[in-house]
N, C-alpha and C positions, 0 to 999 in steps of 0.2 A: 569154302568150296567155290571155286570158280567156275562160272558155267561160259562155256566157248559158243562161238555163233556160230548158229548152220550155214548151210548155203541151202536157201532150195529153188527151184525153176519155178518161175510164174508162167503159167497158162497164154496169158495176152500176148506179151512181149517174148516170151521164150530167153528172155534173158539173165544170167544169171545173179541171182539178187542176196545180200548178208541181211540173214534174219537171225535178232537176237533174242531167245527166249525169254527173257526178262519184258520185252515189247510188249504188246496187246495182244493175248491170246485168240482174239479175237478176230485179229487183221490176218484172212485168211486171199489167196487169190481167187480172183471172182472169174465166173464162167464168160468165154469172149462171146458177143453176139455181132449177128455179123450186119449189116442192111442188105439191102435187095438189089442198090447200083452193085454193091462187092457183090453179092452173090453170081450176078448174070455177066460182068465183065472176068472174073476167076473162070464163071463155064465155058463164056466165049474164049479166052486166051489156052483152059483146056482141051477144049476143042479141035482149035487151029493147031495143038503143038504134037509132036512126032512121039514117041514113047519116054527117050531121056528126057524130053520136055517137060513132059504129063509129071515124071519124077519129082525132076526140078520145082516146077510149080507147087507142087503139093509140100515138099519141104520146104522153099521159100517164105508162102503163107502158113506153114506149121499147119496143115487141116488134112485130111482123111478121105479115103478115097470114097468112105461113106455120106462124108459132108457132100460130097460133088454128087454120088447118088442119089439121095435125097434131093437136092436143090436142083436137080435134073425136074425130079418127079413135082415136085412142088410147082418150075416152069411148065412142065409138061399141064397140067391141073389151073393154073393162072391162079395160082394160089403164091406167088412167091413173095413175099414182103418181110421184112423185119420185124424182128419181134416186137410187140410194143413197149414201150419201156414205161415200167412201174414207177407211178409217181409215191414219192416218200409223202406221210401226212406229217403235220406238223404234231404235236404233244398236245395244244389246241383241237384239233382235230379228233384228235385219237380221244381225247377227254369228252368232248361233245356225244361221239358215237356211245360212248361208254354209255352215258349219262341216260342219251334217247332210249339205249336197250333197258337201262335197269327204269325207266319211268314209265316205256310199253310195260312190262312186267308186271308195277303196281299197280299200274292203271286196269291190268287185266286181274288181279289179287282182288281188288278193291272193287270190281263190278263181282267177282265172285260175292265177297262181302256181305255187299248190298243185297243182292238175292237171296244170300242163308237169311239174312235180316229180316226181310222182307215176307222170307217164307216161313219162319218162326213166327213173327209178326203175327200173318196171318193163320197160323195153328196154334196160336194163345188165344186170338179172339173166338175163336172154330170152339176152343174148350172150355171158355167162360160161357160161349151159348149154351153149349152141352148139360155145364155146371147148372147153369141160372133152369135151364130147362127141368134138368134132375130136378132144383131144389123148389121150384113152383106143382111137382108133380107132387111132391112129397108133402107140401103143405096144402093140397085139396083133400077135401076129407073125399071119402068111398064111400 
């Protein structure tokens, strides 16, 4: 069985790109983000253009007339800036955090622990007084 390559469009580039099943399933295309110079020089250039313009524009950079609403409103707000971008942790990293949670964990097990300990402890000694007291009661004569 031979299996043929797709073709599918990526997101970013809009261009069309041979994907072959056989590849990494995994290698999917990623969502475009855009920064905050792109964003406000697209609205100014929007702005300034006539209606076939505003068309133009928006197929040019492949984006949505909701993209331009939004980044309106985000100017409009002085909220407009780029997303920030997710820093990847190393394996290192991700191992450490691992390691902090499950040792809070025992650390909080083990103060448990201590306290059953502690509390038994002292409700053993509570019943050897109890006991020693019974058995001094019991050996005075009446």
């Amino acid at each position: 069985m031979t299996m043929t390559p797709m073709v599918l469009a990526t997101r970013d580039t809009g261009v069309m790109a041979e994907h072959d099943e056989e590849q990494d399933p995994a290698a999917r295309p990623r969502r475009r983000t855009f920064t905050a110079e792109f964003k406000l020089a697209v609205l100014a250039e929007y702005d300034a253009a006539d209606r076939e313009g505003k068309g133009a524009l928006l197929r040019r950079e492949a984006i949505y007339t909701s993209h331009i609403s939004e980044w309106r409103k985000q100017r409009d707000r002085g909220t407009l800036h780029a997303p920030a971008a997710r820093k990847r942790k190393s394996a290192e990293q991700v191992e450490l955090e691992r390691l902090r949670r499950r040792n809070e964990k025992l650390e909080k097990e083990l103060k448990k622990t201590q306290l059953a300990l502690e509390i038994t402890g002292k409700a053993h000694a509570l019943l050897e007084l109890l006991s020693e007291s019974a058995d001094n009661e019991q050996k005075r004569p009446r």
